[in-house]
C-alpha positions in Angstrom: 0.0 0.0 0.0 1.2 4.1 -0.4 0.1 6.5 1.4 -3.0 7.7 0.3 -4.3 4.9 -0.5 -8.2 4.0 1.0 -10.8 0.8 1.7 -13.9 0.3 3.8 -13.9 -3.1 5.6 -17.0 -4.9 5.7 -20.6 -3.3 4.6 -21.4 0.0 6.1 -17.8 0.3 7.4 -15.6 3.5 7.6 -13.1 4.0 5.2 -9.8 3.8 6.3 -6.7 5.7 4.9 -3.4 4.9 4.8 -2.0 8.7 6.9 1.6 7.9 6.4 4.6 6.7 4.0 5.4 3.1 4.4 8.6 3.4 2.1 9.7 6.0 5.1 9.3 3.2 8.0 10.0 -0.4 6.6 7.3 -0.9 5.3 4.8 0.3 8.6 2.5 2.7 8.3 -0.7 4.4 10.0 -4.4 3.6 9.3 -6.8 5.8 10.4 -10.2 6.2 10.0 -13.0 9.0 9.2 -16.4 9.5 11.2 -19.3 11.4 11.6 -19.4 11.3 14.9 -17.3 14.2 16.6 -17.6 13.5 20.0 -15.8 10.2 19.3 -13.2 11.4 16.8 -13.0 14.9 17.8 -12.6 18.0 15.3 -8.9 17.8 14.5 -9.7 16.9 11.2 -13.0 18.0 9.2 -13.6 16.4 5.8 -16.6 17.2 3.7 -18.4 16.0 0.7 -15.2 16.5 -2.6 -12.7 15.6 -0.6 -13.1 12.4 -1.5 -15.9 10.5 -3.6 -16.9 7.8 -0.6 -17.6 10.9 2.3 -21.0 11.8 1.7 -21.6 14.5 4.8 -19.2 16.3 7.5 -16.7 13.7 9.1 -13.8 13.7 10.8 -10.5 11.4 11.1 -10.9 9.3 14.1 -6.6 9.6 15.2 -7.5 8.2 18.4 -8.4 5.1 16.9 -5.5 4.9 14.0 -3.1 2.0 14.1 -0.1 1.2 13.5 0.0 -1.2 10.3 3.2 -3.8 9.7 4.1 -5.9 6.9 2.5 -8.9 8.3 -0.8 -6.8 8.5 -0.8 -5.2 5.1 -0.5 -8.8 3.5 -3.6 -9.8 5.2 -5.3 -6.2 4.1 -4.1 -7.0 0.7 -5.8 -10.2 0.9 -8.9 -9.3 2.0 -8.6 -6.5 -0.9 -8.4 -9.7 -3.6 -11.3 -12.0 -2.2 -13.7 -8.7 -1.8 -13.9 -8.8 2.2 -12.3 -5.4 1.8 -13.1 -2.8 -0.9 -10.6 -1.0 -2.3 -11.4 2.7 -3.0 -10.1 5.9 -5.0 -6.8 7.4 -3.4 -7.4 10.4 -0.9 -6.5 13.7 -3.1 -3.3 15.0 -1.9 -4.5 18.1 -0.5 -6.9 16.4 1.6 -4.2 14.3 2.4 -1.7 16.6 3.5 -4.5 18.8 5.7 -5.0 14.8 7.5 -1.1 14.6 7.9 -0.7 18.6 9.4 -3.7 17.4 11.5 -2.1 14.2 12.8 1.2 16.3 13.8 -1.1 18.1 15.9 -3.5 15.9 17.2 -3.8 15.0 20.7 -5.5 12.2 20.4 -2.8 10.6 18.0 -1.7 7.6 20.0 1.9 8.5 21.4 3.7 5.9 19.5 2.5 6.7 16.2 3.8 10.0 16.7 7.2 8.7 15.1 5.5 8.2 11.7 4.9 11.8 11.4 
């Protein structure tokens, strides 16, 4: 996977972006997620409908719930992607993407040792 890239696990799921490079980190990277839920995710990171063509209303990256994804990991993802229990989706735009990267830098509720990626 790059950065940028995007899937939705399971029906109804969130989509889930890869936030960071994994050619930077040996091949680990950071998942998060979006949400419309602020409360949960908090307002660290707004995304609207354009920013990319899965968001239909106001949502927000969820970086207290983004994870830390290694090699071992992203071969299962990949996986999934092949026998359809994970959909693969259009690439976040790189604008959007670098407003989610500025936002992780920032974000308190980043998990402390994902900070590194970043």
């Amino acid at each position: 996977m790059k950065i940028g890239d995007t899937f939705v696990i399971g029906e109804g799921g969130h989509l889930w972006i890869v936030i960071s490079d994994p050619a930077k980190h040996s091949s680990r990277f950071v998942i998060a997620n979006l949400t419309t839920d602020a409360n949960r995710a908090g307002t660290d990171c707004e995304l609207n409908r354009g920013d990319h063509q899965w968001i239909r209303e106001v949502c927000y990256i969820n970086f207290g719930d983004a994870r830390e994804v290694t090699p071992i990991e992203e071969a299962r993802i990949s996986e999934c992607i092949e026998d359809g229990r994970i959909c693969k989706h259009f690439p976040m735009k790189s604008a959007v993407l670098q407003r989610i990267i500025c936002a992780a830098k920032k974000s308190k509720a980043l998990p402390t040792g994902l900070r590194k990626y970043f």
